[in-house]
Residue frames as a rotation matrix with the C-alpha (Angstrom) as fourth column:
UNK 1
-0.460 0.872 0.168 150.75
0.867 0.401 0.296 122.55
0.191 0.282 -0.940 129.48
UNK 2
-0.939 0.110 0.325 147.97
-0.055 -0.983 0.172 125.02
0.338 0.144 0.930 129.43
UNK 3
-0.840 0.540 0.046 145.08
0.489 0.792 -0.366 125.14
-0.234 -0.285 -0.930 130.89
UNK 4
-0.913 0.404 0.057 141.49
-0.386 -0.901 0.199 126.83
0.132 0.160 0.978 130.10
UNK 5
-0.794 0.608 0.005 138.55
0.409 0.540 -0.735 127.34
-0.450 -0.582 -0.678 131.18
UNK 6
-0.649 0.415 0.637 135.48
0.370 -0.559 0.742 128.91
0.664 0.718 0.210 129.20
UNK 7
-0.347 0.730 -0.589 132.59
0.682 -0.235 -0.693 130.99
-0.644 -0.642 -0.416 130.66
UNK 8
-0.883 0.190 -0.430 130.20
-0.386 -0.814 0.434 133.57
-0.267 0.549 0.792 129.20
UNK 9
-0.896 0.426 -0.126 127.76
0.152 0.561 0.814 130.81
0.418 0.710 -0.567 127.75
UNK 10
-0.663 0.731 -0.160 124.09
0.074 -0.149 -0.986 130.91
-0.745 -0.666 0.045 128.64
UNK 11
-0.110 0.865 0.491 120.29
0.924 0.271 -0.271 131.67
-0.367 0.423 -0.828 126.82
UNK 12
-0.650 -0.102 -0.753 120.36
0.064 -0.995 0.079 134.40
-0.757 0.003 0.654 124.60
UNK 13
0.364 0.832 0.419 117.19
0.344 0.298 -0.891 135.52
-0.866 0.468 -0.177 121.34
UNK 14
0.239 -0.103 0.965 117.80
0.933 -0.251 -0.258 135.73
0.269 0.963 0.037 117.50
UNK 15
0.506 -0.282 0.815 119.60
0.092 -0.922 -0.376 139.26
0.858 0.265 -0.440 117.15
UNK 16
0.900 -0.428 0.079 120.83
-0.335 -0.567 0.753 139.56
-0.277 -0.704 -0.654 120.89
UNK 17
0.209 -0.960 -0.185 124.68
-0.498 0.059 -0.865 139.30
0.842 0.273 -0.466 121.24
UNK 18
0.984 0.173 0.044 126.86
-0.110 0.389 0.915 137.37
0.141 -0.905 0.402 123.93
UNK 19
0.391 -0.917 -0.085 130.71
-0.843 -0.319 -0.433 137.33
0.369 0.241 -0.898 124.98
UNK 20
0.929 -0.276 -0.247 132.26
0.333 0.915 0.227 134.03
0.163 -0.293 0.942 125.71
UNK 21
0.522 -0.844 0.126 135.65
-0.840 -0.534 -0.094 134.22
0.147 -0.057 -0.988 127.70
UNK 22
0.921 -0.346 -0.178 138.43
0.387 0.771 0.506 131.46
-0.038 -0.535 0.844 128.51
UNK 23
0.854 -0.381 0.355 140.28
-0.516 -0.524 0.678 132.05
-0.072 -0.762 -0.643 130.98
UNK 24
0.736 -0.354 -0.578 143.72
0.249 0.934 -0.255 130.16
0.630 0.044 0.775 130.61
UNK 25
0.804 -0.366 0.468 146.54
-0.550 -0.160 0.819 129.09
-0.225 -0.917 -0.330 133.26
UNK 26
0.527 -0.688 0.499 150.28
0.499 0.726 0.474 127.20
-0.688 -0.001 0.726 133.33
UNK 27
-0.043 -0.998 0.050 152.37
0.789 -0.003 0.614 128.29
-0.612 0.066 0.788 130.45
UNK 28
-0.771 -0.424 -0.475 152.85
0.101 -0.818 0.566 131.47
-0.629 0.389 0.674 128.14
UNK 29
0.174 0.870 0.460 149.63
0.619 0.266 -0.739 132.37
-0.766 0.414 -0.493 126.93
UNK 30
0.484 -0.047 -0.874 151.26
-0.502 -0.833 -0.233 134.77
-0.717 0.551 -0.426 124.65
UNK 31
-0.914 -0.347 0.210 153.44
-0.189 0.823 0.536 131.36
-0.359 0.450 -0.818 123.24
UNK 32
-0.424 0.678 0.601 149.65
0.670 0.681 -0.296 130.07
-0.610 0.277 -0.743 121.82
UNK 33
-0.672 0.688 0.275 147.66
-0.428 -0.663 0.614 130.79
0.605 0.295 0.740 119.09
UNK 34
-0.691 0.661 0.294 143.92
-0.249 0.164 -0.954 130.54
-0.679 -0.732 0.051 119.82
UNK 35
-0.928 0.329 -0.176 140.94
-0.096 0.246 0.964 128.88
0.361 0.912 -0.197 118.94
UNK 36
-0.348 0.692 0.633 137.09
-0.630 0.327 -0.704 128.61
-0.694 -0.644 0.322 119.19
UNK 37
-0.974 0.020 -0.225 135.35
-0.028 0.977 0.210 125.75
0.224 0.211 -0.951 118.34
UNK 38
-0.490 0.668 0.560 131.90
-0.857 -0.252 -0.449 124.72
-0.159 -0.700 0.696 118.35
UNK 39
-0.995 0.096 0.028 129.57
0.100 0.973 0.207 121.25
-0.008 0.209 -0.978 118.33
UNK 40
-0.311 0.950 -0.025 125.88
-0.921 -0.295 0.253 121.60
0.233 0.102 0.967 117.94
UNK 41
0.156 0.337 0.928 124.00
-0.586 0.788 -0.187 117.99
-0.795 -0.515 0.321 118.85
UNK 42
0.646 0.504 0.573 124.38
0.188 0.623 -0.760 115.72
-0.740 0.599 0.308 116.63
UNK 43
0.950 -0.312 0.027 126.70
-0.122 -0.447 -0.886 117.33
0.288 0.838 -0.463 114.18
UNK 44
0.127 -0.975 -0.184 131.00
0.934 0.180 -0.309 117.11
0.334 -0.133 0.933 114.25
UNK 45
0.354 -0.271 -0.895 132.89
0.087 -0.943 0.320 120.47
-0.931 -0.191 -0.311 116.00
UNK 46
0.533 0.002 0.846 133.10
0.773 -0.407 -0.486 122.65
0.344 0.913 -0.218 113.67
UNK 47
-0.666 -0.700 -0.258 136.03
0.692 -0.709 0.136 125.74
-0.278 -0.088 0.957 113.94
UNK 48
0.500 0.838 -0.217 134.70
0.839 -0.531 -0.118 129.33
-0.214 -0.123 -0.969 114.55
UNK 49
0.901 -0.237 0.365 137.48
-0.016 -0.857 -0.516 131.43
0.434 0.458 -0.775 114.84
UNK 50
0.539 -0.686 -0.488 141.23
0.840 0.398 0.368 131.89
-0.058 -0.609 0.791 115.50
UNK 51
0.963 -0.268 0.018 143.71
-0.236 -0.814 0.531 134.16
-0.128 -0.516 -0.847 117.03
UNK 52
0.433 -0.845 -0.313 147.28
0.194 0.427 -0.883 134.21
0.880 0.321 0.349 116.23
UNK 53
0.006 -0.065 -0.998 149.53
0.904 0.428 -0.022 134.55
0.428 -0.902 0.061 119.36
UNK 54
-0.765 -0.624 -0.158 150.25
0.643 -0.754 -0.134 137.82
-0.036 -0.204 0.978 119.17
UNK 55
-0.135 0.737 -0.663 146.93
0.387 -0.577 -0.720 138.85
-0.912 -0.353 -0.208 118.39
UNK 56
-0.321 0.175 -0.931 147.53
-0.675 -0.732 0.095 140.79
-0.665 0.659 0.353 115.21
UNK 57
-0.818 0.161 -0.552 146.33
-0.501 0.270 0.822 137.95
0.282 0.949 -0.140 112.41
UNK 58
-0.157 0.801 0.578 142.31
-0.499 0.441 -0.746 136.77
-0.852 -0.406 0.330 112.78
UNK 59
-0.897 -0.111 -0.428 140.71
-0.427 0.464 0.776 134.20
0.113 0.879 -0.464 111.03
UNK 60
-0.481 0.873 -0.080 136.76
-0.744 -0.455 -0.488 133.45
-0.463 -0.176 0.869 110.65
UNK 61
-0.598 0.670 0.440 134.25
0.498 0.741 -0.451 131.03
-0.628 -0.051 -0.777 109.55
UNK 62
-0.919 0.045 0.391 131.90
0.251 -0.698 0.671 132.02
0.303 0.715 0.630 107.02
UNK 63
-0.001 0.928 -0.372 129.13
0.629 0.289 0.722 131.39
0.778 -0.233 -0.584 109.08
UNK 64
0.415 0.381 -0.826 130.21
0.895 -0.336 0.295 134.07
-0.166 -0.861 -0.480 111.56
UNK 65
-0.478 -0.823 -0.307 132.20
0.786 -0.557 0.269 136.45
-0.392 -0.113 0.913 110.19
UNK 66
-0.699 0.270 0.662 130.80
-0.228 -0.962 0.152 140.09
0.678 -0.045 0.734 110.64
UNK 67
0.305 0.758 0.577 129.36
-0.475 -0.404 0.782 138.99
0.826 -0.512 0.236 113.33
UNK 68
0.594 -0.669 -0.447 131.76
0.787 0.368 0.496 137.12
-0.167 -0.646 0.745 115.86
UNK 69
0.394 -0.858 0.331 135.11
-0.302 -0.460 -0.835 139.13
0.868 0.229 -0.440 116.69
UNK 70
0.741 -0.288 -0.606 137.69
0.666 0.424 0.613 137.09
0.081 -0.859 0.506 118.70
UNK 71
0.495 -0.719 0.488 140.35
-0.363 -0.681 -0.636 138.95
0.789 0.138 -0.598 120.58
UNK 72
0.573 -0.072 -0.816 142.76
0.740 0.473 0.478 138.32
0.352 -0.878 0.324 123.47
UNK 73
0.853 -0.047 0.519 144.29
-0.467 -0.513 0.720 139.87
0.233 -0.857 -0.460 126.49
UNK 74
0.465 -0.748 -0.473 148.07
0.565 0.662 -0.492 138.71
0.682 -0.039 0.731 126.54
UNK 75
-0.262 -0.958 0.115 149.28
0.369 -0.209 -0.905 141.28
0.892 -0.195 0.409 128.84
UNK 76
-0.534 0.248 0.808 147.32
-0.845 -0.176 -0.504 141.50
0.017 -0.952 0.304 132.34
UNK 77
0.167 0.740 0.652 144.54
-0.835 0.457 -0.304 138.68
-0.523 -0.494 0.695 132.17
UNK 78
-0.937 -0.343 -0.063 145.67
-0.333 0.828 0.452 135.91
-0.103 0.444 -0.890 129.64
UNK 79
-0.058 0.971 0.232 141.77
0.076 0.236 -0.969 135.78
-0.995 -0.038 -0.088 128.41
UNK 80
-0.940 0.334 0.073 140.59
0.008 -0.192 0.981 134.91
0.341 0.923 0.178 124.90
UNK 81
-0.239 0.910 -0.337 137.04
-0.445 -0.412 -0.795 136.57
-0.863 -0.040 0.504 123.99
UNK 82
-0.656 0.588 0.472 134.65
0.696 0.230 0.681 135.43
0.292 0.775 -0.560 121.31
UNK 83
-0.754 0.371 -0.542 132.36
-0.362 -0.923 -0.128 138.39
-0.548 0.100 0.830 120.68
UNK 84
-0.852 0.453 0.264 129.09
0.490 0.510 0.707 137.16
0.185 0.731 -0.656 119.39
UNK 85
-0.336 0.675 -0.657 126.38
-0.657 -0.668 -0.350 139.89
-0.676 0.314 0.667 117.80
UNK 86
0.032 0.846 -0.532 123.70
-0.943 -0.151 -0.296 139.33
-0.331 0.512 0.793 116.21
UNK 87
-0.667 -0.439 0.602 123.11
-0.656 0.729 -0.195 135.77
-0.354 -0.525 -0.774 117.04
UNK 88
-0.265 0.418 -0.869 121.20
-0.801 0.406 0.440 133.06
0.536 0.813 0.227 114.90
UNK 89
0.980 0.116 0.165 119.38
-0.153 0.960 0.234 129.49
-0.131 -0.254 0.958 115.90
UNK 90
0.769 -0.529 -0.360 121.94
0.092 0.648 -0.756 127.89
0.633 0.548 0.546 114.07
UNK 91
-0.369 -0.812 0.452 124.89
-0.446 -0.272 -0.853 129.37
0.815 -0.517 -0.262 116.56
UNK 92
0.701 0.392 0.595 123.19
-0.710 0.306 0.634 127.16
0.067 -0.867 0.493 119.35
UNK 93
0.563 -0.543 -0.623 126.10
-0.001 0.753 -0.658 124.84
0.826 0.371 0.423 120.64
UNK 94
0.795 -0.565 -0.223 128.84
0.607 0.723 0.332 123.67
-0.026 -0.399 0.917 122.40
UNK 95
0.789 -0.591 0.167 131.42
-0.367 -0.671 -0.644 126.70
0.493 0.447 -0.746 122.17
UNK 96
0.893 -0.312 -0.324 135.06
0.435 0.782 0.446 125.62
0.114 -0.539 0.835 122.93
UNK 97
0.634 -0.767 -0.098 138.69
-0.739 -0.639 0.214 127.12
-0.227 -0.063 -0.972 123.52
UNK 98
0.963 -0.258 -0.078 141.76
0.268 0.951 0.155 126.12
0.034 -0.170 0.985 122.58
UNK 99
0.436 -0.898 -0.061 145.51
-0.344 -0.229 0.910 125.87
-0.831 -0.376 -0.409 122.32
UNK 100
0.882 -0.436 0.180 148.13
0.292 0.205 -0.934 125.75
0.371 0.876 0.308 119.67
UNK 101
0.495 -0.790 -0.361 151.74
0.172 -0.319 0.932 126.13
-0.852 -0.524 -0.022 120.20
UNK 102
0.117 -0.397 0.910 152.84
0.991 0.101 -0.083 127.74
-0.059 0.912 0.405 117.24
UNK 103
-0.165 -0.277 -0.947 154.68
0.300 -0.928 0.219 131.33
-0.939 -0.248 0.236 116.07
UNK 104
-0.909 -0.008 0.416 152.73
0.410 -0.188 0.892 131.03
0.071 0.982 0.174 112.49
UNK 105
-0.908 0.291 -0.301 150.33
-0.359 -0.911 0.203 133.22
-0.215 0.292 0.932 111.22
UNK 106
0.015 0.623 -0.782 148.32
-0.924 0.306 0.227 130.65
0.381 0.720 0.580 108.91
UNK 107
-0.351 -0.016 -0.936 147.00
0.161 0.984 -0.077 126.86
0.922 -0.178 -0.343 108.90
UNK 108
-0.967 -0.252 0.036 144.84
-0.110 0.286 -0.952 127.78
0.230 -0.924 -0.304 112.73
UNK 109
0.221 0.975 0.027 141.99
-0.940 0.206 0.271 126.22
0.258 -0.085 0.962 111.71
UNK 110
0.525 -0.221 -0.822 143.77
-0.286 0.864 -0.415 122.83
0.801 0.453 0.390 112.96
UNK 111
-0.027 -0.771 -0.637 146.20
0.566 0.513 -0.645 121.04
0.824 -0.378 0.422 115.36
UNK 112
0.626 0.636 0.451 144.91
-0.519 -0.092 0.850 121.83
0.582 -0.766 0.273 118.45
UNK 113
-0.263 -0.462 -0.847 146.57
-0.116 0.887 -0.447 120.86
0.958 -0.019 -0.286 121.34
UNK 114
-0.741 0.564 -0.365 144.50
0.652 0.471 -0.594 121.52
-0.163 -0.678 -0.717 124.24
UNK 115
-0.088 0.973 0.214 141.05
0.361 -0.169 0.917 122.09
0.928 0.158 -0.337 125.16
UNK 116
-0.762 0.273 0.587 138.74
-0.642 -0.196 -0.742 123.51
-0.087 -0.942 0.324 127.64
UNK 117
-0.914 0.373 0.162 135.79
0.324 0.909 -0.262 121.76
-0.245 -0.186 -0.951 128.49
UNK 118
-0.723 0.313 0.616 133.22
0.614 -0.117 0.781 123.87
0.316 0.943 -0.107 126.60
UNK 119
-0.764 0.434 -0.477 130.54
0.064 -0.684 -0.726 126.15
-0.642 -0.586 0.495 127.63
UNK 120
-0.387 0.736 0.555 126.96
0.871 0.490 -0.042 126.01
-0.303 0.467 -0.831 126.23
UNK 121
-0.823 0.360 -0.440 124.89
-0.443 -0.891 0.100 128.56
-0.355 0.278 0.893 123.97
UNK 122
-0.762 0.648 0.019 121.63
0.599 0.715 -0.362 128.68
-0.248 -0.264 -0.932 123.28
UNK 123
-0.956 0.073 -0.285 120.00
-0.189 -0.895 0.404 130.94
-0.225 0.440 0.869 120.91
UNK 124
-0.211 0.973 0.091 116.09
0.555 0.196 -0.808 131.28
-0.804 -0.120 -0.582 120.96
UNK 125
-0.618 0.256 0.744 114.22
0.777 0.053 0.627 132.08
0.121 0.965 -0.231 117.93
């Protein structure tokens, strides 16, 4: 199993930027891709961005791309980042991490197998 934790989340205005990290623990974080995730009230989570394990293949939302950039840290801290610039109402939410045990490239907008427990944003107009 893996565990993670998110952090980074907080109150931030139209244009500013914010970094979201999760931290993760237990097995080979370099064995996972990665995902974020987000939920807004009312609405289903909705996929933001993913990370293959290795780092080298990214994958985006249209609703954030050029302006999110996720990366990770596989070889001192085991941290995935979500970079988020130039920041919109609409990005107000629920932001999650996740797991995937898998050595493919494609298809990691999906099959999830664990979570963290989410970390709020909160983008002022």
């Amino acid at each position: 199993q893996v565990q993670l934790v998110e952090s980074g989340g907080g109150l931030a205005q139209a244009g500013g930027s914010l970094r979201l990290s999760c931290a993760a623990s237990g097995r080979t974080f370099s064995s996972y891709a990665m995902g974020w995730f987000r939920q807004a009230p009312g609405k289903e989570r909705e996929f933001v961005a993913a990370i293959s394990r290795s780092g080298g293949s990214t994958d985006y939302a249209d609703t954030v791309s050029g302006r999110f950039t996720i990366s990770r840290d596989n070889a001192k801290n085991t941290v995935l980042y979500l970079q988020m610039n130039s920041l919109k109402p609409e990005d107000t939410a629920v932001y999650y991490c996740a797991a995937k045990w898998t050595s493919v490239t494609f298809g990691l907008r999906r099959g999830y197998d664990y979570w963290g427990q989410g970390t709020q944003v909160t983008v002022s107009s």
